[in-house]
Structure formats: C-alpha cells, structure tokens
C-alpha positions as a Python dict, from the first residue, in 0.01 Angstrom:
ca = {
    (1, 'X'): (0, 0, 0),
    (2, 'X'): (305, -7, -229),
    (3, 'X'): (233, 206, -550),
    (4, 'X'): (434, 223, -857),
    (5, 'X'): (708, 473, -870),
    (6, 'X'): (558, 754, -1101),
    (7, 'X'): (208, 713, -857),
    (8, 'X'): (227, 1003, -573),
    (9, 'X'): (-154, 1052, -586),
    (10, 'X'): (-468, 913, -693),
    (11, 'X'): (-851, 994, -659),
    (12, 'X'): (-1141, 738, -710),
    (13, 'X'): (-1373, 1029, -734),
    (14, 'X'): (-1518, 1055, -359),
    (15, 'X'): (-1169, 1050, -199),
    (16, 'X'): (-829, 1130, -264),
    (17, 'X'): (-517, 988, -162),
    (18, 'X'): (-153, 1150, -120),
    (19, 'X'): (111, 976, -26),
    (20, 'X'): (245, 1097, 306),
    (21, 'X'): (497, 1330, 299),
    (22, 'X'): (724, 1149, 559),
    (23, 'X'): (714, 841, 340),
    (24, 'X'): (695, 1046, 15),
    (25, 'X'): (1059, 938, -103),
    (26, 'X'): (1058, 590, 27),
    (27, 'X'): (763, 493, -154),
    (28, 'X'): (769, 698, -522),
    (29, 'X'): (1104, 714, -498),
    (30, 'X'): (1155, 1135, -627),
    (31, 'X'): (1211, 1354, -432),
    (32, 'X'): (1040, 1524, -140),
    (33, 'X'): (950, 1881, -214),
    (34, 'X'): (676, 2097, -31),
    (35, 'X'): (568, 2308, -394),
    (36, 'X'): (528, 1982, -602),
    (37, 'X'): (384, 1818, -291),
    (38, 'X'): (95, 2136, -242),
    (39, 'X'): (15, 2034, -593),
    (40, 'X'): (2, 1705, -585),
    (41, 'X'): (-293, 1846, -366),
    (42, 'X'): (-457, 2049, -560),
    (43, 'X'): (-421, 1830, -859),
    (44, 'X'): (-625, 1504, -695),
    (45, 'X'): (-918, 1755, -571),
    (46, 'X'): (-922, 1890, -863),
    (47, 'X'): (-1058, 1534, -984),
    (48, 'X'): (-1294, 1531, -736),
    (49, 'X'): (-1435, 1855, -828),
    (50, 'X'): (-1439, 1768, -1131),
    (51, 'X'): (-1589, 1418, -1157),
    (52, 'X'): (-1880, 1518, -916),
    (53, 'X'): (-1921, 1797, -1176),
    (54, 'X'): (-1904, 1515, -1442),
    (55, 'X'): (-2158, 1341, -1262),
    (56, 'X'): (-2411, 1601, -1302),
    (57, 'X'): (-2361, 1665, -1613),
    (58, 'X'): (-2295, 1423, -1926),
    (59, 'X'): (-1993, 1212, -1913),
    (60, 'X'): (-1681, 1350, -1996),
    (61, 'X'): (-1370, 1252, -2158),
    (62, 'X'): (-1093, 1075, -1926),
    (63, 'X'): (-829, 1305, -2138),
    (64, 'X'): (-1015, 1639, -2077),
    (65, 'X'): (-1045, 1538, -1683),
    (66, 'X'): (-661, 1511, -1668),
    (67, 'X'): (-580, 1799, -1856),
    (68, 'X'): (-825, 2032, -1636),
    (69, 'X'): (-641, 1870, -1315),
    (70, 'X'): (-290, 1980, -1476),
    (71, 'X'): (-373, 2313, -1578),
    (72, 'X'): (-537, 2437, -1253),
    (73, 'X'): (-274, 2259, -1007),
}
C-alpha cells in the first residue's frame, strides 16, 4: 500500500502498522534511521494503549491522544 510521504506509521486502534524498515526510504521517502524508527514504534502502541484505555473510559479528545503518543515515544 502506497502511503503519503509524511505517513511512516499508523494505528486503527487494534493494530498497528510500520512501514518496513527495508522499504522505509522508498516508500516515505526520509530517511532510514534505527532511533526515529524504535519510535515510530513506540509512538503507534502508544495509540493502542491508549485508545483501548479510551474505550473504557469516556471518549477522549483526538488532540490529547496524539499528544500522549508524542510525549511518551
């Protein structure tokens, strides 16, 4: 699946998705590099954490989500 350049990760809330690292560069077109890539990791489960935590509780904010994801990866 072709994704737009800034995409290099994406959850839907039950899985994440990474782009592979041997077709990191090809498809996002930046740079390959193992620390960003680690927390391109961490980032996406972080949504999932995070939305089944969501799910338990009230809905939350799309913004606050995003921001938790940044901080902790």
């Amino acid at each position: 699946m072709k994704t737009e350049n800034w995409v290099t990760g994406w959850s839907d809330g039950r899985s994440d998705y990474v782009l592979d690292r041997n077709n990191y560069e090809a498809e996002s077109g930046k740079k390959y590099d193992e620390i960003h890539y680690t927390a391109e990791i961490k980032h996406e489960l972080c949504h999932s954490y995070y939305s089944t935590l969501a799910n338990t509780l009230n809905a939350q904010p799309r913004w606050l989500d995003e921001g938790v994801a940044v901080y902790v990866s």
